[in-house]
N, CA, C and O atoms as CSV, one atom per row, in Angstrom:
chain,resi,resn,atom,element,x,y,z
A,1,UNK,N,N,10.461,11.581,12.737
A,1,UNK,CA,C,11.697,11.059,12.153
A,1,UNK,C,C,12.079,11.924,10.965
A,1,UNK,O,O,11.267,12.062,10.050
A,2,UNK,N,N,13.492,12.628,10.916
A,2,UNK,CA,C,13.896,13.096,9.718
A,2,UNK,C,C,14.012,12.279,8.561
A,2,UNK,O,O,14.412,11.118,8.644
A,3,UNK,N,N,13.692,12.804,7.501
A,3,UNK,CA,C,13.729,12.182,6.426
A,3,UNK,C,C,15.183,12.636,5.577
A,3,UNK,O,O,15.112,13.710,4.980
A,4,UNK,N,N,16.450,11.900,5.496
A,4,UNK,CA,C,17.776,11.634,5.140
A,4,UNK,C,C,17.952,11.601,3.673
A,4,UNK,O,O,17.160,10.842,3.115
A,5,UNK,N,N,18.725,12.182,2.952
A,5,UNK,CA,C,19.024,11.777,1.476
A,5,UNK,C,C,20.778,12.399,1.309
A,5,UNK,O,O,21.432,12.685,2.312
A,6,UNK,N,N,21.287,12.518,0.024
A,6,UNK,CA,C,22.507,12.560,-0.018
A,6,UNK,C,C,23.066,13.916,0.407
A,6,UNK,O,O,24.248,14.122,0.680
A,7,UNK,N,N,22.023,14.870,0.434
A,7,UNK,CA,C,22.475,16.258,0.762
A,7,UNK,C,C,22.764,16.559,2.516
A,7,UNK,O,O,23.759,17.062,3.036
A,8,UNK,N,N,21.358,15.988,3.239
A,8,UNK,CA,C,21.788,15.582,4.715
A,8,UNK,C,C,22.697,14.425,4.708
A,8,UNK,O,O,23.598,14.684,5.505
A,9,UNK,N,N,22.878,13.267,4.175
A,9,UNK,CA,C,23.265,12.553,4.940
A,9,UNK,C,C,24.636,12.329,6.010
A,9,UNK,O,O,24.903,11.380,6.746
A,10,UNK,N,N,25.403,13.680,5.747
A,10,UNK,CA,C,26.596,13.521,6.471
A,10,UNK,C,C,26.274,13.944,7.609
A,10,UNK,O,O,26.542,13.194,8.548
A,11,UNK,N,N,25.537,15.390,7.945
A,11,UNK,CA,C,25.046,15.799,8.734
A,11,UNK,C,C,24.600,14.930,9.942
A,11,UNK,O,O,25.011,14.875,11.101
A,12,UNK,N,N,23.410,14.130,9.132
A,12,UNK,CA,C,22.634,13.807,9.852
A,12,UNK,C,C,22.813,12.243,11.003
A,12,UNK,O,O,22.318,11.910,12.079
A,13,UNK,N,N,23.837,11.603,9.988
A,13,UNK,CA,C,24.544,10.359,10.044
A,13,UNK,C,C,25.607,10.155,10.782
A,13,UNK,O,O,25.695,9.551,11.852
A,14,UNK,N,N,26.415,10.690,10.157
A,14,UNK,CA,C,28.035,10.498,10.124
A,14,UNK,C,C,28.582,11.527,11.043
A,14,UNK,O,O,29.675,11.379,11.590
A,15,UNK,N,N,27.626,12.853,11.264
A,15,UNK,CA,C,28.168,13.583,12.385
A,15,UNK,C,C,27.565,13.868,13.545
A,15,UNK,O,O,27.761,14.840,14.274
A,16,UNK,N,N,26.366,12.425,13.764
A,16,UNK,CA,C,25.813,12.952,15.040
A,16,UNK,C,C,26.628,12.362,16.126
A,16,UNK,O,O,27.531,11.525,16.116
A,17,UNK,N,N,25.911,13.203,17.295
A,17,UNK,CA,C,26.652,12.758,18.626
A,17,UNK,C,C,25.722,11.696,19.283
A,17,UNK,O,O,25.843,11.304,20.443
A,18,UNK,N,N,24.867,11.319,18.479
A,18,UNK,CA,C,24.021,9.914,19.223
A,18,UNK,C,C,24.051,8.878,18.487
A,18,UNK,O,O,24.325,9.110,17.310
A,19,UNK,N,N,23.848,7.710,18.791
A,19,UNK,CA,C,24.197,6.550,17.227
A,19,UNK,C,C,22.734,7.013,16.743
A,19,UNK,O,O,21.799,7.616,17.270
A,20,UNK,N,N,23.009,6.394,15.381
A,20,UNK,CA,C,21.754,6.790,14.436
A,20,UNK,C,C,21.454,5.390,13.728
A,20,UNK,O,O,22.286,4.639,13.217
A,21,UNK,N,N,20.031,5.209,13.819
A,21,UNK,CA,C,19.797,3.930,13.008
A,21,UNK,C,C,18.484,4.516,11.968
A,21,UNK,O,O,17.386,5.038,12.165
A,22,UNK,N,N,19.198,4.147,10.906
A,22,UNK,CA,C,18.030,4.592,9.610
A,22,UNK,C,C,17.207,3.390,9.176
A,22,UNK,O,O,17.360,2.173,9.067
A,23,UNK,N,N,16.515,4.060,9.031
A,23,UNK,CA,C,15.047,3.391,8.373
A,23,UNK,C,C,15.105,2.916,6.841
A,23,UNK,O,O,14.124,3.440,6.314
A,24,UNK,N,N,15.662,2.318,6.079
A,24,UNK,CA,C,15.635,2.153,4.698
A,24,UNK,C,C,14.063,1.715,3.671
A,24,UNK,O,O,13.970,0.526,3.367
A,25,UNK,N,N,13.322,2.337,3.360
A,25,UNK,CA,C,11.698,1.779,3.029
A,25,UNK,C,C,11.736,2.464,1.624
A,25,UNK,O,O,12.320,3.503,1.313
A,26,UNK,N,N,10.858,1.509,0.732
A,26,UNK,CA,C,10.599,2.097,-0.398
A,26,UNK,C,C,8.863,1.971,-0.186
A,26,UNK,O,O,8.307,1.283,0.670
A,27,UNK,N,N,8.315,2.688,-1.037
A,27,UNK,CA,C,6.728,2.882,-1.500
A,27,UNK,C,C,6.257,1.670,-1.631
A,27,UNK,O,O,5.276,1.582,-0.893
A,28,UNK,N,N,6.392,0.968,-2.030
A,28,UNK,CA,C,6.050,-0.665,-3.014
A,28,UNK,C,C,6.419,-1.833,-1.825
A,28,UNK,O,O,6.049,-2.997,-1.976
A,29,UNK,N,N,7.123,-1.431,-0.733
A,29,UNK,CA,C,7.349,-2.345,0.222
A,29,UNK,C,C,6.209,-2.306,1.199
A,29,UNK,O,O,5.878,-1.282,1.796
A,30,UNK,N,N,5.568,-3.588,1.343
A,30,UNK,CA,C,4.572,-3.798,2.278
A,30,UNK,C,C,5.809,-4.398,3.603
A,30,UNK,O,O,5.577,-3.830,4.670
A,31,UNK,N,N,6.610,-5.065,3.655
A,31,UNK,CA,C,6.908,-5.090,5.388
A,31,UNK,C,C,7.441,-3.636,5.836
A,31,UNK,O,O,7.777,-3.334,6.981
A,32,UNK,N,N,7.452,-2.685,4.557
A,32,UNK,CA,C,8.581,-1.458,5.118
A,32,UNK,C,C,7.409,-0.634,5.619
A,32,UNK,O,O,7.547,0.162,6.548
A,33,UNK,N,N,6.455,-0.796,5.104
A,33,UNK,CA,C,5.131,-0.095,5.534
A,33,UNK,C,C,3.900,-0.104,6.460
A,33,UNK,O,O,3.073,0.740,6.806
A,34,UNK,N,N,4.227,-2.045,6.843
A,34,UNK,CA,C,4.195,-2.118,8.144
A,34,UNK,C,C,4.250,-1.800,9.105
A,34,UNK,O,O,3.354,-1.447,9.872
A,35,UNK,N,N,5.815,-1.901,9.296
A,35,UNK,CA,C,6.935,-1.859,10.304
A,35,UNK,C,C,6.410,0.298,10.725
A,35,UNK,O,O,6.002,0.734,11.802
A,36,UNK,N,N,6.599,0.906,9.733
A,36,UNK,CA,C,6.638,2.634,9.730
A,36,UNK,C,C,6.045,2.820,11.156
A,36,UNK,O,O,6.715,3.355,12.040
A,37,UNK,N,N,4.617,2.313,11.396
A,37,UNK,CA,C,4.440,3.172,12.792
A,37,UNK,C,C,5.053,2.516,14.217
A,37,UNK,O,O,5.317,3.063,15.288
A,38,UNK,N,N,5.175,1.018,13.751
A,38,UNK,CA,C,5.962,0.910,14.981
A,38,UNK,C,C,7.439,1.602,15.158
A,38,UNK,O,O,7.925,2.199,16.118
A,39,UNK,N,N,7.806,1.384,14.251
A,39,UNK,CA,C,9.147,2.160,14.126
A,39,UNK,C,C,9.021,3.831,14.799
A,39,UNK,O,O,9.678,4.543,15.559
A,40,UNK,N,N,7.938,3.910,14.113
A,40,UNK,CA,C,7.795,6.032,14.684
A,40,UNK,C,C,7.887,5.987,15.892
A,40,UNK,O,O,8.647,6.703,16.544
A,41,UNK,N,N,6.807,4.788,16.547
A,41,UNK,CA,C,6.747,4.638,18.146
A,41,UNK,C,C,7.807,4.560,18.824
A,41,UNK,O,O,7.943,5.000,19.965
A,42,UNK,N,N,8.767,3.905,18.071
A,42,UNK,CA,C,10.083,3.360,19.022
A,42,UNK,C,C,11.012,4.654,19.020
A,42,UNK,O,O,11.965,4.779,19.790
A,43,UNK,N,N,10.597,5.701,17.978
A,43,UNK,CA,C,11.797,6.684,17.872
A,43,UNK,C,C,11.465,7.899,18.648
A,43,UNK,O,O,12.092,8.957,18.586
A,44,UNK,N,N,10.006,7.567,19.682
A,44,UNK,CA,C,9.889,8.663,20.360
A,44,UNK,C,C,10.228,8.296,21.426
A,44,UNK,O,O,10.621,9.085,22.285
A,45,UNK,N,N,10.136,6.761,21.641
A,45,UNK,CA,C,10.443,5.809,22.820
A,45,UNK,C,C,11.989,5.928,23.923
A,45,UNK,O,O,12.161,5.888,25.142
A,46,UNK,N,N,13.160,6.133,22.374
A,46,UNK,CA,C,14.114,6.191,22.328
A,46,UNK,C,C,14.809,6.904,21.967
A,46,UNK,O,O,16.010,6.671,21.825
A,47,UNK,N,N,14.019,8.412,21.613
A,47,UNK,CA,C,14.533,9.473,21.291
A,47,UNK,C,C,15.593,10.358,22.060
A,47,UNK,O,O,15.950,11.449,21.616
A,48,UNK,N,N,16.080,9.820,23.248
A,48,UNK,CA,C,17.199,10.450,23.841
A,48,UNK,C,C,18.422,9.650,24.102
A,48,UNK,O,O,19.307,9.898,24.921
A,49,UNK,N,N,18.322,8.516,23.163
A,49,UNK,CA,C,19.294,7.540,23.350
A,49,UNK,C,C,19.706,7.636,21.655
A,49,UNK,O,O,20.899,7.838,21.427
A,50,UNK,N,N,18.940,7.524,20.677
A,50,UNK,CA,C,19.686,7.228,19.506
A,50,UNK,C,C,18.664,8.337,18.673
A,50,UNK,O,O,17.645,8.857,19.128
A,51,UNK,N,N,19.166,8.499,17.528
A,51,UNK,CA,C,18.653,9.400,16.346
A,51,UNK,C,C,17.731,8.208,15.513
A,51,UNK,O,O,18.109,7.077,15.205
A,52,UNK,N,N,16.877,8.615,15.348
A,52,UNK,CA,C,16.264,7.355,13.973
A,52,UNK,C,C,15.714,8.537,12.637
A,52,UNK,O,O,15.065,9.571,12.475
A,53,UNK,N,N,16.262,7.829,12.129
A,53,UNK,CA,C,15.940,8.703,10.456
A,53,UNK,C,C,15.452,7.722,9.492
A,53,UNK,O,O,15.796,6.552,9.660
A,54,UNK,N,N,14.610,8.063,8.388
A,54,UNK,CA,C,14.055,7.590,7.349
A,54,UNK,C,C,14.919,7.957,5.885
A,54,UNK,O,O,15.547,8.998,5.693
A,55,UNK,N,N,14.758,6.701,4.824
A,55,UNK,CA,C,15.151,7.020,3.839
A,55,UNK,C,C,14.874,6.444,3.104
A,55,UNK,O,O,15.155,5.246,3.095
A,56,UNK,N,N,14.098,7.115,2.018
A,56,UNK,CA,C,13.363,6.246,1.152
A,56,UNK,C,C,14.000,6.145,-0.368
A,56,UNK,O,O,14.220,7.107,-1.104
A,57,UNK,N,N,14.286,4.528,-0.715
A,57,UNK,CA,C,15.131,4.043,-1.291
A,57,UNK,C,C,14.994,4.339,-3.022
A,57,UNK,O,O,15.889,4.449,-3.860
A,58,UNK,N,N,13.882,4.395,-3.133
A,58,UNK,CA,C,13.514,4.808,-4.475
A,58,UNK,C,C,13.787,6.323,-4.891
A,58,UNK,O,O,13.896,6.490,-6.106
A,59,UNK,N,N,13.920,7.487,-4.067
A,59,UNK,CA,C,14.385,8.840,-4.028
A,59,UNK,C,C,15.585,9.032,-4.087
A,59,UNK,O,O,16.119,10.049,-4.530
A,60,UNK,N,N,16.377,7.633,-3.445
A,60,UNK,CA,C,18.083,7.977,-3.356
A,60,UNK,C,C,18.446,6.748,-3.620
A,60,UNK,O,O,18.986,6.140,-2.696
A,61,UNK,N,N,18.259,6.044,-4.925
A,61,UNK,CA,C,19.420,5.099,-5.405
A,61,UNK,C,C,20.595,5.485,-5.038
A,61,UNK,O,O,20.932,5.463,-3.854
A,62,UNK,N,N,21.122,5.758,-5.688
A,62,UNK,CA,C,22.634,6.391,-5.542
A,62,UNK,C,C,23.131,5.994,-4.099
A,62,UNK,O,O,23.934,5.069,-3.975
A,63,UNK,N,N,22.556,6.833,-2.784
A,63,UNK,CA,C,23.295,6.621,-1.621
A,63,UNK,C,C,22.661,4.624,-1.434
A,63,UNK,O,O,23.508,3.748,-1.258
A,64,UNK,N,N,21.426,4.341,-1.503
A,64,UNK,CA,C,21.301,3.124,-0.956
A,64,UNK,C,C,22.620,2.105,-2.172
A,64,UNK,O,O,22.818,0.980,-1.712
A,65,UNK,N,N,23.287,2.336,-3.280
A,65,UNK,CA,C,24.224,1.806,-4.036
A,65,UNK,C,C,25.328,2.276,-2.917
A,65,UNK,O,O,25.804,1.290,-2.353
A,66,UNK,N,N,25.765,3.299,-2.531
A,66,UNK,CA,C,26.719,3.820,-1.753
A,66,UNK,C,C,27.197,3.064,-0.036
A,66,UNK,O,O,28.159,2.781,0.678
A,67,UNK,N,N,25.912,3.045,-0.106
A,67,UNK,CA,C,25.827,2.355,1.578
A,67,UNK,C,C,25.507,0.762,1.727
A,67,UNK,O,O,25.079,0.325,2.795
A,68,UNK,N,N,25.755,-0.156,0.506
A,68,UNK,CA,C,25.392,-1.651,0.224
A,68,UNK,C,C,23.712,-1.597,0.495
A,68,UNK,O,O,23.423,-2.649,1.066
A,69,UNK,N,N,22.891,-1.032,0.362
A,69,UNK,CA,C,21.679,-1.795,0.348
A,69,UNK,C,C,21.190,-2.267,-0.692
A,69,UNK,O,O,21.200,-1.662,-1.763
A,70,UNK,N,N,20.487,-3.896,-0.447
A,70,UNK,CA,C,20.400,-4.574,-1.185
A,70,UNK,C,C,18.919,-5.048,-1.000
A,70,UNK,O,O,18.267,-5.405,-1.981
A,71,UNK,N,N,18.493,-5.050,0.017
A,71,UNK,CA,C,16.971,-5.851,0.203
A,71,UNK,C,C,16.401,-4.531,1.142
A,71,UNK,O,O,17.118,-3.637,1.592
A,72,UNK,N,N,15.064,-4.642,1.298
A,72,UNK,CA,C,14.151,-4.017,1.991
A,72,UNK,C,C,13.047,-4.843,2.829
A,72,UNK,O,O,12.317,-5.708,2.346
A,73,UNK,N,N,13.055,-4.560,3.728
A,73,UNK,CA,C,13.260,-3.328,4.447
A,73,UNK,C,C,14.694,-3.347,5.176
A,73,UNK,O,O,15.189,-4.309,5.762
A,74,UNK,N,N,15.225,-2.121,5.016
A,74,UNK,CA,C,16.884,-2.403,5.780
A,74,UNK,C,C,17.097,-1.423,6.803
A,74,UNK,O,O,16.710,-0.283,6.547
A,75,UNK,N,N,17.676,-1.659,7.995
A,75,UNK,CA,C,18.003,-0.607,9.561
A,75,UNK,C,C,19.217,-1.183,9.453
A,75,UNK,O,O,19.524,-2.375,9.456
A,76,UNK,N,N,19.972,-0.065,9.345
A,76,UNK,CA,C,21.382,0.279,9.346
A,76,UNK,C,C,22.084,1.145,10.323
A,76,UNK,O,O,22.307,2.324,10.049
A,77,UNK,N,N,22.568,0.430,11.848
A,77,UNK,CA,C,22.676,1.586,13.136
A,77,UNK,C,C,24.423,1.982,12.727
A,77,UNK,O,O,25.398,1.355,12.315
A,78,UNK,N,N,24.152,3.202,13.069
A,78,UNK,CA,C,25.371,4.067,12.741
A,78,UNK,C,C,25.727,4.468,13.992
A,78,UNK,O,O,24.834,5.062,14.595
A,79,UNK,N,N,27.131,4.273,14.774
A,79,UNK,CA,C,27.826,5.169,16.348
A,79,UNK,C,C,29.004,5.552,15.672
A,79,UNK,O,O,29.758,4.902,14.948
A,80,UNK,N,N,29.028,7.163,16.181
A,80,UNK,CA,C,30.578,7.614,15.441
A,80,UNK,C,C,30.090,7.720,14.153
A,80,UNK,O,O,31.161,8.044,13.640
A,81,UNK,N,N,29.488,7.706,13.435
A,81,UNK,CA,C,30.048,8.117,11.858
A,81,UNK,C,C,30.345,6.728,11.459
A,81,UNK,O,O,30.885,6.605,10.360
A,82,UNK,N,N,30.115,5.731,12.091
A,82,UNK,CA,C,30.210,4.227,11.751
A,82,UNK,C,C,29.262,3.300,11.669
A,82,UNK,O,O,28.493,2.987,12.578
A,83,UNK,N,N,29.300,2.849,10.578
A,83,UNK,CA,C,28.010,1.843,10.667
A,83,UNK,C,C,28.537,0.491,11.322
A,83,UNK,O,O,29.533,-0.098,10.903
A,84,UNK,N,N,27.702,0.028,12.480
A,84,UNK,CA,C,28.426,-0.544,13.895
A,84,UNK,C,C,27.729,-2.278,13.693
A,84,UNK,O,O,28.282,-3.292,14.121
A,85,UNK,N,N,25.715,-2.213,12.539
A,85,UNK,CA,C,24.978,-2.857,12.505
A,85,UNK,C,C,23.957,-3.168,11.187
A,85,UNK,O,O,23.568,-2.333,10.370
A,86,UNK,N,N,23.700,-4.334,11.216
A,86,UNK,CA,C,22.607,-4.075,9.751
A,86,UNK,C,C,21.622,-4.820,9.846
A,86,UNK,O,O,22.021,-5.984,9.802
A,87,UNK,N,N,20.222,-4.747,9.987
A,87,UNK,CA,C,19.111,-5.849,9.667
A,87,UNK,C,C,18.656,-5.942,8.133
A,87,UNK,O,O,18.623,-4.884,7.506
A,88,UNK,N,N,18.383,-6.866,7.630
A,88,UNK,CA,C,18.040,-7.061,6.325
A,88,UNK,C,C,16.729,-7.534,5.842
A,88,UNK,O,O,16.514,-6.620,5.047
A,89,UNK,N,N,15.724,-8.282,5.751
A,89,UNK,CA,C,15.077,-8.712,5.689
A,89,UNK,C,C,13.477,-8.510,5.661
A,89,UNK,O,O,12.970,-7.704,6.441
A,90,UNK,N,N,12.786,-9.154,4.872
A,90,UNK,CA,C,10.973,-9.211,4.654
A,90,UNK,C,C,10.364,-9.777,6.286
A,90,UNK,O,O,9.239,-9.578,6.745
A,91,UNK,N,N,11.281,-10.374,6.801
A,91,UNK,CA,C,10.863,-10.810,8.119
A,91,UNK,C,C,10.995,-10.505,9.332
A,91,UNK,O,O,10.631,-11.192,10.285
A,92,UNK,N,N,11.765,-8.981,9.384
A,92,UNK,CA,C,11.966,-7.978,10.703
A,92,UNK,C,C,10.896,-8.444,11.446
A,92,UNK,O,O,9.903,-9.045,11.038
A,93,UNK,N,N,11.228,-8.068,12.730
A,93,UNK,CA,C,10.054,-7.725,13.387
A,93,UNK,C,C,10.543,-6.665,14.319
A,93,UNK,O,O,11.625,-6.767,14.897
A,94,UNK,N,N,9.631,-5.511,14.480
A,94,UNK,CA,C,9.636,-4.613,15.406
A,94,UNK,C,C,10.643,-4.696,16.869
A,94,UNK,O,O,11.362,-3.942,17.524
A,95,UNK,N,N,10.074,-6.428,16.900
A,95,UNK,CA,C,11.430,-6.400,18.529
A,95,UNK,C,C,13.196,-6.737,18.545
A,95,UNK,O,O,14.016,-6.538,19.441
A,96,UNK,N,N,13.358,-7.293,17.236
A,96,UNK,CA,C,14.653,-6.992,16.308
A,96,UNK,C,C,15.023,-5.753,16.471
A,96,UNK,O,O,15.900,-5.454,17.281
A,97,UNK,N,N,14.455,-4.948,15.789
A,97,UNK,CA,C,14.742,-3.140,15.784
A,97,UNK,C,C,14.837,-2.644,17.005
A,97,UNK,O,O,15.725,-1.797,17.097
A,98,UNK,N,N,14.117,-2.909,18.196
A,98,UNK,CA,C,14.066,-2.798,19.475
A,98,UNK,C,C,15.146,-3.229,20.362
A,98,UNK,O,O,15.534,-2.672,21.389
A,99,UNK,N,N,15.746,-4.730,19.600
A,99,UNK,CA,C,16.687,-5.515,20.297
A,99,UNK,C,C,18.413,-4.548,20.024
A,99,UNK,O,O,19.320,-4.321,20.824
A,100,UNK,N,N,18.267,-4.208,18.632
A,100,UNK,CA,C,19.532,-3.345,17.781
A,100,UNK,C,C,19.572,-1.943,18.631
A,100,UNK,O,O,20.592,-1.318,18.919
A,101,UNK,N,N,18.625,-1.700,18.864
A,101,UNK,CA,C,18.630,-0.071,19.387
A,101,UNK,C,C,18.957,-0.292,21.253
A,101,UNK,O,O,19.546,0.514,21.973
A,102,UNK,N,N,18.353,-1.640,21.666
A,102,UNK,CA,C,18.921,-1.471,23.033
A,102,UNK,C,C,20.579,-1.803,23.151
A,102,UNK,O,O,21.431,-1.361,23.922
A,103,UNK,N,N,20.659,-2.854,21.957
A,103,UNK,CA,C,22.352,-3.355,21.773
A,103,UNK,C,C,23.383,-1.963,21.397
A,103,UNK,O,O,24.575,-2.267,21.441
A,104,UNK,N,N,23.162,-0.773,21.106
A,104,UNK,CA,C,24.063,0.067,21.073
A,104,UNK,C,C,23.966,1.082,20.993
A,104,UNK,O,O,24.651,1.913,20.396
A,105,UNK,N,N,22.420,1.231,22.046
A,105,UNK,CA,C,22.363,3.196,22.806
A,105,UNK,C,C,22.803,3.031,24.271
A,105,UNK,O,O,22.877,4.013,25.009
């Protein structure tokens, strides 16, 4: 998984040709740190259907102020250069993220 901040993020986001759902995790988050390898799993799973990228929230205030994030752990699916989806919550579970990524690859 690429790791996203304000210098990629147009690139990587806003101009791909696959939807993209980012990973939002900070250091200090235990469900965000959880979740990391299932998440890796799912992005090799689904690696020809959607982009999955990482971004770690404590490195890029600024864009997570830019893009409304507010809680962690947060997956934010992007189609078009559009953010289409949002999960929020300490209580994800892996088949949520699974459920978002089959709902719009």
């Amino acid at each position: 998984m690429i790791e996203i901040n304000k210098e990629n993020f147009t690139t990587e986001v806003i101009e791909s040709d696959k939807p993209v759902l980012i990973d939002i995790w900070g250091p200090s988050c235990q469900p965000c740190l959880a979740l990391m390898p299932q998440v890796e799993r799912l992005s090799e799973t689904y690696s020809d259907k959607v982009k999955m990228v990482k971004l770690n929230s404590v490195q890029n205030r600024r864009l997570c102020i830019d893009i409304r994030v507010i809680g962690l752990p947060s997956f934010l699916l992007y189609k078009d250069g559009v953010e289409v989806s949002r999960l929020s919550s300490k209580d994800i579970t892996i088949q949520d993220i699974e459920n978002l990524i089959v709902a719009y690859a």
